[in-house]
KOLDRENNU-184174 format. One record per atom (N, C-alpha, C): atom name; x, y, z negated. Coordinates in steps of 0.05 Angstrom, whole numbers, plus 5000, padded with zeros to 4 digits. Layout:
BEGIN
+------+------+------+------+
: name :   xx :   yy :   zz :
+------+------+------+------+
:   CA :    X :    Y :    Z :
...
+------+------+------+------+
//
This chain:
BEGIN
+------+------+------+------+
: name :   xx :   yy :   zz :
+------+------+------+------+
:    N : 5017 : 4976 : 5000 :
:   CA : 5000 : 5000 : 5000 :
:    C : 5017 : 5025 : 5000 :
:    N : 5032 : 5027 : 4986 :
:   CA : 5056 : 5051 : 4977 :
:    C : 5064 : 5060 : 5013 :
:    N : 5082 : 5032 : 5028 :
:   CA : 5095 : 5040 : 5046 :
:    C : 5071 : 5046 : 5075 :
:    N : 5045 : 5040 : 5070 :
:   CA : 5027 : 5048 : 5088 :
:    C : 5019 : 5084 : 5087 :
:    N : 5015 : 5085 : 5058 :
:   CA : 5007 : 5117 : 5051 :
:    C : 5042 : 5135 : 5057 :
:    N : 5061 : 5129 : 5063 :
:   CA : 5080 : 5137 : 5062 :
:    C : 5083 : 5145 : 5085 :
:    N : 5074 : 5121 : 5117 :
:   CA : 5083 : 5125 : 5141 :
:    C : 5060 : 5142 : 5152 :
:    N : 5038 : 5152 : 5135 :
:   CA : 5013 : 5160 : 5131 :
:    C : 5027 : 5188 : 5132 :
:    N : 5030 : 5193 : 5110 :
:   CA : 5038 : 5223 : 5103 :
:    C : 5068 : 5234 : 5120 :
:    N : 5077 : 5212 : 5136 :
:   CA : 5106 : 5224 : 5153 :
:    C : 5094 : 5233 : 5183 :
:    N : 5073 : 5213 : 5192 :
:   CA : 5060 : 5216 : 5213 :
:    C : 5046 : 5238 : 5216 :
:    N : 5029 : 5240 : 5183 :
:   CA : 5014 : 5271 : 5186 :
:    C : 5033 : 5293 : 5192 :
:    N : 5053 : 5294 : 5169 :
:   CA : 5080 : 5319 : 5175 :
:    C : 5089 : 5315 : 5205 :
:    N : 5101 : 5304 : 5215 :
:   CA : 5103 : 5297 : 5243 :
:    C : 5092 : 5305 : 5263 :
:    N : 5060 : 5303 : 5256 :
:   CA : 5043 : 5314 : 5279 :
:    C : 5036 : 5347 : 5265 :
:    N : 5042 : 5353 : 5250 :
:   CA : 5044 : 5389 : 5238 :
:    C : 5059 : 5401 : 5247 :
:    N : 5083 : 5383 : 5255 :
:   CA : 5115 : 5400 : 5265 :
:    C : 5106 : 5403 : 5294 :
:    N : 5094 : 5382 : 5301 :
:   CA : 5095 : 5380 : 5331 :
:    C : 5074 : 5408 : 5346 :
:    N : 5059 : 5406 : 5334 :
:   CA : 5029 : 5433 : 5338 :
:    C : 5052 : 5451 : 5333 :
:    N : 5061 : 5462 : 5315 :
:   CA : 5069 : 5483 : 5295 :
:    C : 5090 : 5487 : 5332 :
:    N : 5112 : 5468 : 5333 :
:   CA : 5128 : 5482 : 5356 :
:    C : 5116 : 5479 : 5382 :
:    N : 5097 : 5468 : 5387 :
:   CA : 5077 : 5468 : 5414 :
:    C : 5065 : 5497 : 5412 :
:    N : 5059 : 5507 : 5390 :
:   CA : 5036 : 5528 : 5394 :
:    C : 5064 : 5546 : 5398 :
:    N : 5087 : 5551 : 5388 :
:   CA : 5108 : 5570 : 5389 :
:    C : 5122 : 5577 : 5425 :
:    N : 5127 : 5549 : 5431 :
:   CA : 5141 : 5544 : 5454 :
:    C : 5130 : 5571 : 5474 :
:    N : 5113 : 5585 : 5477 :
:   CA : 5114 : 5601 : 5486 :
:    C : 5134 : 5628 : 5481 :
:    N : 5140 : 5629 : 5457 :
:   CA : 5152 : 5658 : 5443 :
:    C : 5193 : 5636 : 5439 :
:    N : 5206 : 5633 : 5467 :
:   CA : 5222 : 5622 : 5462 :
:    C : 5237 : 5630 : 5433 :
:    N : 5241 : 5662 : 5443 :
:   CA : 5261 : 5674 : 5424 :
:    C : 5255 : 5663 : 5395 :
:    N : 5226 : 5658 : 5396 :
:   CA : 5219 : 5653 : 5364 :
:    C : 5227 : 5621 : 5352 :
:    N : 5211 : 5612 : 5374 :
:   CA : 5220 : 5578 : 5374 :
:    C : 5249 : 5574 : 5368 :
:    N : 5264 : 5579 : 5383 :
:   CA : 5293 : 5574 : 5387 :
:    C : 5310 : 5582 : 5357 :
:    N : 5297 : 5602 : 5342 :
:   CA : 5302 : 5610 : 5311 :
:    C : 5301 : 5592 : 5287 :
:    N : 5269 : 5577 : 5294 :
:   CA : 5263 : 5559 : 5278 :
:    C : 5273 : 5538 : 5284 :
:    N : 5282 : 5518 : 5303 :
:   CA : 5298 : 5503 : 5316 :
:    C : 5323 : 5508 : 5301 :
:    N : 5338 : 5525 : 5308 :
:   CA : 5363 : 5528 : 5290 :
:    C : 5360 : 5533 : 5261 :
:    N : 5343 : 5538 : 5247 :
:   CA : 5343 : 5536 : 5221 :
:    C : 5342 : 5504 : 5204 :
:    N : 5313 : 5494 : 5229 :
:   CA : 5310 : 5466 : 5221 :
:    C : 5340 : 5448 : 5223 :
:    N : 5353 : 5449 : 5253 :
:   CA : 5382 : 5437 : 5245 :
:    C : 5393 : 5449 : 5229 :
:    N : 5394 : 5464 : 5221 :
:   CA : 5421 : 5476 : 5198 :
:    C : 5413 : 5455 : 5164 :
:    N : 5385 : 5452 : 5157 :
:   CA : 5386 : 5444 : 5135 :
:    C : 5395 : 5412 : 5138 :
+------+------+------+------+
//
């Protein structure tokens, strides 16, 4: 149960990130910011 609710809640984050830089991809300059922040951590 644990490792079902787990791939549950990575899939949900996962598909948040994915909207979140789909809706951006228009505003490169902006995208391309958050992109490099996400690699840096």
């Amino acid at each position: 149960m644990g490792e079902w609710t787990d791939t549950l809640v990575e899939s949900r984050i996962r598909w948040k990130v994915y909207v979140r830089f789909g809706g951006e991809c228009l505003e490169t300059d902006h995208s391309n910011m958050i992109r490099r922040r996400v690699l840096s951590l």
